[in-house]
N, C-alpha and C positions, 0 to 999 in steps of 0.2 A: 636593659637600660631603663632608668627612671626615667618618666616625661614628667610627671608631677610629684611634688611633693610638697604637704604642712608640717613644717614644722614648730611643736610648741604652740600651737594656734591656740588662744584666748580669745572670747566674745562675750561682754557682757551686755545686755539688752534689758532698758528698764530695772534696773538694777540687779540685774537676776544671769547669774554665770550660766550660760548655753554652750560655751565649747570649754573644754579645761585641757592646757594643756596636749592636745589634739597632736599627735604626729605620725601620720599614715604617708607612705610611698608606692604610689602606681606606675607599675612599670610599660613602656612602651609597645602598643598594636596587640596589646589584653583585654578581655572581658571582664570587667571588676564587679564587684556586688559590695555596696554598701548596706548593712541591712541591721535593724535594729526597733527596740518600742518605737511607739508614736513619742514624741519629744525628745528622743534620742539626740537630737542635731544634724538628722542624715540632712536634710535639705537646708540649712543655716549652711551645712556645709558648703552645698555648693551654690549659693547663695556670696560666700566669703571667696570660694575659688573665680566665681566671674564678678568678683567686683562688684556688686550690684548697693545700690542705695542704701544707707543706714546698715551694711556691712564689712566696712572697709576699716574702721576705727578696729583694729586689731592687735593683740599681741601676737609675737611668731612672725613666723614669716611663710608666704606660699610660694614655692621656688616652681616655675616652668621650665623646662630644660635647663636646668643649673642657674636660672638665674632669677633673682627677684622680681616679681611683679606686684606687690604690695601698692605701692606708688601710680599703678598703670589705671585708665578708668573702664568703664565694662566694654567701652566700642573696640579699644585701644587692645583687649587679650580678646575677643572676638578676632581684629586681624592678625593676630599670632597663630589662629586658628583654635581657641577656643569657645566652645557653644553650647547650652542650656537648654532641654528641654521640657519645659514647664507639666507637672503635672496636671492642671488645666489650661489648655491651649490657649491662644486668644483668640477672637475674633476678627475679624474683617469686611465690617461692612460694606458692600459696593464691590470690592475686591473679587475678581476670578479665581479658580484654584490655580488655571493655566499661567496668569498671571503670578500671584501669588508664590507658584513651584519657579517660574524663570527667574523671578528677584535671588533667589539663592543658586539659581545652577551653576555651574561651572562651565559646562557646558550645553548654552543654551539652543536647545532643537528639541523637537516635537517630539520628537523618537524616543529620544533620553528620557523626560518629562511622562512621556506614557508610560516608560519601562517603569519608572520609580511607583508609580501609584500601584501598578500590578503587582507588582516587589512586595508593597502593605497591605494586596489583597483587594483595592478597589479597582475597579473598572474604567478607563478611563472617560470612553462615551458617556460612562453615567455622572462624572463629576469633573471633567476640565472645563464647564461653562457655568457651572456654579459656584453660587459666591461662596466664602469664607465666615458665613452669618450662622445665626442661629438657626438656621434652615437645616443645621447639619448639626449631627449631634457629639457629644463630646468624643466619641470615642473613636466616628470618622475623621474629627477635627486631629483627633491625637493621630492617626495613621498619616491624614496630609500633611501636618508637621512633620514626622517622621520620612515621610518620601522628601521632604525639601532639603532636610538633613543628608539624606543619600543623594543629592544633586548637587549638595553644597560641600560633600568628600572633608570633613572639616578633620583637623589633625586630633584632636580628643573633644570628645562627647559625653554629657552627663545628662541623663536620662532618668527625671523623677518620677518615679513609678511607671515605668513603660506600660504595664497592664490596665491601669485603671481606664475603666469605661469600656473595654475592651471585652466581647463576650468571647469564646472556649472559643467557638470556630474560627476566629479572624485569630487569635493569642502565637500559632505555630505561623502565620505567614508575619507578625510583628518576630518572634523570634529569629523566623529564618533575614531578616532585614538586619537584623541587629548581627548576626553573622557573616551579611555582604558590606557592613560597616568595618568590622574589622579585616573580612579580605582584603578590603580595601584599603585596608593601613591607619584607619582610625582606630583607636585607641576607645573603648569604651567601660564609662560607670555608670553601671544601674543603680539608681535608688532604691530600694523596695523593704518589702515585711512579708513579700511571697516566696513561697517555697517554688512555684512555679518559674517564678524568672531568675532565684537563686540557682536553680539548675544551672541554666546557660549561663553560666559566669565559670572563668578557671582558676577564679582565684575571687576570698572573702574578707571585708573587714565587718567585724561588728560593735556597735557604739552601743553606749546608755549613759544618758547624764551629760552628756559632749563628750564622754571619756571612749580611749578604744578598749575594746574589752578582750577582744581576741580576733585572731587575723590565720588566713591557713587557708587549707582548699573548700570549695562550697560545701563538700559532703560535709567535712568536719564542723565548718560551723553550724550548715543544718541538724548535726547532730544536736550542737550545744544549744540551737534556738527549742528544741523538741525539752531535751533532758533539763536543762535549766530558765529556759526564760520564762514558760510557761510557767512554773513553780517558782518561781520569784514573785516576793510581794513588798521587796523593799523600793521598786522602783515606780515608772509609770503602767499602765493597763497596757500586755500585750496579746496581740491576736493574730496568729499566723494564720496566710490565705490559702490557703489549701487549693485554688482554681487549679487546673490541667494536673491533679495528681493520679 
């Protein structure tokens, strides 16, 4: 069963066409991989999918379970259960993480709250009395986004570059999360240009220019990013991440 779909999706930005035409279908409680050059569109993408500022002036349409949400604004497919997570986190100055993880739980208790941070690998004594600041670095900041994600159980999740910031050791306890997301019944897209996160995904689309290019299982398109993307030089500069190969 689809949960989302674009279809026909147009975005032109500063006079300059970023999506063309765009119509991918993700199907319900899968792992997707979005994956493509840098300027691809992967992240205008989803960007266009949550509604978000100076992305909503669209052609097409993005249907959520059969229905249009083009109209809707980003708080409004957040309670649909739609959620976004930023390839750079934000901040939180003053902010607890303890705090911080309860605003999103579902269900709020300590236990839960500890379980989700060990889930991305941290420790809880060492980070539920610390703030959300620059005291921590991106890649712990990306792991506590990601625990608040699994406390907040949300119905589909888009995940821009889940690796980044992220070194080799902590990379298997971010994937095995991202597999208690979908136990869970969430539905997840990864953003990415890594062969590493391409792995965990069961399914692939890949963009260039806004356009899709080809769609299939991750081997298949990890073929195509190896034998052809690399040897292309009509498009933008691409670099595949090779981390956890």
């Amino acid at each position: 069963m689809t949960i989302l779909e674009l279809k026909n999706v147009n975005l032109t930005l500063k006079g300059k066409r970023i999506l063309s035409d765009l119509s991918i279908d993700f199907w319900a409680g899968h792992i997707h991989a979005v994956v493509g050059p840098n300027g691809a569109g992967k992240s205008t993408m989803a960007s266009v999918v949550m509604g978000l500022q100076g992305y909503r002036s669209i052609g097409g349409e993005v249907l959520y379970n059969n229905s249009s949400i083009n109209h809707l604004q980003t708080f409004e497919r957040a309670r649909l259960g739609l959620t976004l997570a930023w390839q750079e986190p934000a901040r939180f100055e003053g902010l607890k993480v303890a705090d911080f993880l309860s605003c999103s739980a579902k269900e709020k208790n300590a236990e839960n709250i500890a379980r989700a941070l060990s889930d991305v690998g941290l420790e809880p004594q060492d980070y539920l009395t610390r703030a959300v600041d620059k005291t921590l670095s991106g890649g712990e900041r990306k792991r506590i986004e990601l625990a608040s994600i699994l406390l907040m159980k949300p119905a589909l999740v888009l995940l821009d570059e889940p690796d980044s910031g992220i070194d080799v050791e902590a990379l298997e306890k971010i994937f095995s999360a991202i597999k208690l997301l979908k136990n869970s019944g969430t539905t997840v897209i990864m953003i990415t240009h890594s062969k590493a996160v391409l792995r965990q995904a069961e399914h692939a689309f890949l963009l260039c220019d806004g356009k899709l290019v080809d769609k299939g299982s991750a081997a298949k398109i990890g073929r195509y990013f190896e034998e052809k993307c690399l040897s292309c030089h009509a498009g933008n500069a691409f670099e595949i991440v090779s981390l956890g190969q």
